[in-house]
C-alpha positions as CSV (number, residue, x, y, z in Angstrom):
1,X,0.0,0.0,0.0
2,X,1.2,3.2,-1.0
3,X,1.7,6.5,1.7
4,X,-0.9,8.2,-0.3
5,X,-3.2,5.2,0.3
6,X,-2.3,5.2,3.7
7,X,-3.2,8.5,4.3
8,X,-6.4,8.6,2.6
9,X,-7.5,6.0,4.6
10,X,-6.6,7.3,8.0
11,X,-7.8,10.7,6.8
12,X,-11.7,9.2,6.2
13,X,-11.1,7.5,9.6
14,X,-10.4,10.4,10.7
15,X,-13.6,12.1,9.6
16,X,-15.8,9.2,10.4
17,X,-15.1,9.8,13.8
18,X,-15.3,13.3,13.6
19,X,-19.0,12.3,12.2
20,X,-19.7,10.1,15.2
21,X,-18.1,12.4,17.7
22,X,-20.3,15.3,17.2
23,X,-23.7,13.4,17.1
24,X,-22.5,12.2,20.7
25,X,-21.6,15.6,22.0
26,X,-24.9,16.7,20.2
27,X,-26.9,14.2,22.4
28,X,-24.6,13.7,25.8
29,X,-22.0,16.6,26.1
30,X,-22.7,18.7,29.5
31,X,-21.3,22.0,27.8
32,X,-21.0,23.0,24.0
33,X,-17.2,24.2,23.7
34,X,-16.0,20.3,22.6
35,X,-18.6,20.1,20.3
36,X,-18.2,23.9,18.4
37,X,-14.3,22.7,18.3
38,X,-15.6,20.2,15.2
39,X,-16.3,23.5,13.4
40,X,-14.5,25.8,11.3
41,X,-14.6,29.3,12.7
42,X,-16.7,29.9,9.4
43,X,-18.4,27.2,9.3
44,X,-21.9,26.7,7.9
45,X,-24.5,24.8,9.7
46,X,-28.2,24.8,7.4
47,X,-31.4,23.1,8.6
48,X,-34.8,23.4,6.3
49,X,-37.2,22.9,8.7
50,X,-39.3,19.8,10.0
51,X,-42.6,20.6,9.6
52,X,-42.9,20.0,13.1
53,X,-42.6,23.6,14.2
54,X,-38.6,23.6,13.9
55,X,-38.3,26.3,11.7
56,X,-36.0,26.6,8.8
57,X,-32.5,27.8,9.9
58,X,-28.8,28.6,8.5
59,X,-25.9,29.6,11.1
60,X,-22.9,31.5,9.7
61,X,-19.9,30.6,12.2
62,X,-19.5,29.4,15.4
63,X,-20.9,31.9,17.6
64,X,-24.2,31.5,15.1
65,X,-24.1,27.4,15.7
66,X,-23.4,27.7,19.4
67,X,-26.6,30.5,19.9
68,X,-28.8,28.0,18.0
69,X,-27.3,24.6,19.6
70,X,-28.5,26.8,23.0
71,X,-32.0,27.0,21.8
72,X,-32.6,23.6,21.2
73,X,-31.2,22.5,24.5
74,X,-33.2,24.8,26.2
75,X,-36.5,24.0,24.5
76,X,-35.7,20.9,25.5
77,X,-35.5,19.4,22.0
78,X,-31.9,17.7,22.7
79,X,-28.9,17.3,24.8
80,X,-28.2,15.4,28.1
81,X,-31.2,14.6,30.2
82,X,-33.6,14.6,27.0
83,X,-33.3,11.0,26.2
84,X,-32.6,11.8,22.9
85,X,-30.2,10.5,20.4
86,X,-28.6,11.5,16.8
87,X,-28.1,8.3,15.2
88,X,-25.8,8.3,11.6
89,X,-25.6,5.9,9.1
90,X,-24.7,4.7,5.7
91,X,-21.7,7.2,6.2
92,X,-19.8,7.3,2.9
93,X,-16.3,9.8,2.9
94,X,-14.8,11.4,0.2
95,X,-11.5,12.9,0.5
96,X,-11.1,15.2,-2.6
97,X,-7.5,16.6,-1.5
98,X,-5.0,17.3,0.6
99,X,-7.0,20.3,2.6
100,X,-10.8,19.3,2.0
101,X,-13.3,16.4,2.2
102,X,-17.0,15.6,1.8
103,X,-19.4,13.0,3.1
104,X,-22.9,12.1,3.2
105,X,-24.5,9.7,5.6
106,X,-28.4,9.3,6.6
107,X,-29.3,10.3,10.1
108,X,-32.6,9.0,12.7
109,X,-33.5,11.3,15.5
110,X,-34.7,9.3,18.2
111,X,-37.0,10.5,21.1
112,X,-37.6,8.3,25.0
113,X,-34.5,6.1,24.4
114,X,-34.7,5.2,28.1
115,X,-38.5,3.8,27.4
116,X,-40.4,3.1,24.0
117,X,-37.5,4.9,21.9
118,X,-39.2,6.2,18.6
119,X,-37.9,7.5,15.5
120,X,-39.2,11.1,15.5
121,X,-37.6,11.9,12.1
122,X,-34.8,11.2,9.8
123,X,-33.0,12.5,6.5
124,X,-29.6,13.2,5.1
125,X,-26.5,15.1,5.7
126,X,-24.3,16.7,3.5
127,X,-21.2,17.7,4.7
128,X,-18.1,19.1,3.6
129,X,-14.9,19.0,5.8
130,X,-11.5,21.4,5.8
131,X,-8.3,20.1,7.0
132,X,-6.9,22.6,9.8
133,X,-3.6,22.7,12.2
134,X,-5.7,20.6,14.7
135,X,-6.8,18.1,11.9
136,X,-10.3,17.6,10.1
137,X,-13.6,20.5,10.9
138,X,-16.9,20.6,9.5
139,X,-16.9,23.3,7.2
140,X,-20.3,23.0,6.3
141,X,-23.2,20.6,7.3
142,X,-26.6,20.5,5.2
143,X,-29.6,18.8,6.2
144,X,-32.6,17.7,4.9
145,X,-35.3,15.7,6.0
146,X,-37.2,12.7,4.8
């Protein structure tokens, strides 16, 4: 295997836990500073909407991400004590150079995980990564529903 093999493949491992690592902190971390560190500082987070009355919202940087991560942990919508999870799957990595990356995976949102755990909704994530000093960020997350 060549070095460039070899680093393409630890570079999507590295991403795939970058992936897994932030659904966690979405769901279980007690404060939000580990989980804005998986951002670029410009980073683009967009959400359409559920239909559900979780309106349709795009957040420029990370103070835009962290205000809007707040919101939803203090609706009560997620984060620790909510008994709710952020499930990915199907993850498939694309590393398109030295510097960035892309991936899409499907997601499940699931509600009451510590009783009748219910998938409340699911879609699909597009996201684009940018390698930086301390490794792989998101640069970008899209998501849509369905």
């Amino acid at each position: 295997m060549t070095e460039q093999a070899i680093q393409q493949l630890a570079d999507e491992m590295e991403i795939r836990n970058l992936v897994a690592h932030l659904a966690h902190l979405a769901d279980m971390a007690k404060d939000l500073d580990e989980y804005l560190e998986c951002f670029t500082e410009d980073a683009v987070w967009e959400f359409p909407g559920d239909g559900e009355g979780l309106a349709h919202s795009q957040n420029m940087g990370r103070d835009a991400i962290k205000a809007d991560r707040f919101e939803r942990r203090n609706d009560r919508f997620q984060g620790p004590g909510t008994n709710t999870r952020h499930v990915n799957t199907t993850l498939s990595v694309r590393v398109l150079s030295d510097e960035t990356a892309e991936a899409e995976s499907y997601w499940l949102f699931v509600t009451d995980t510590t009783g009748q755990p219910q998938v409340r909704s699911m879609g699909h994530y597009f996201d684009r990564f940018r390698r930086t000093d301390d490794g792989w960020k998101f640069a970008s997350r899209q998501i849509t529903t369905g």
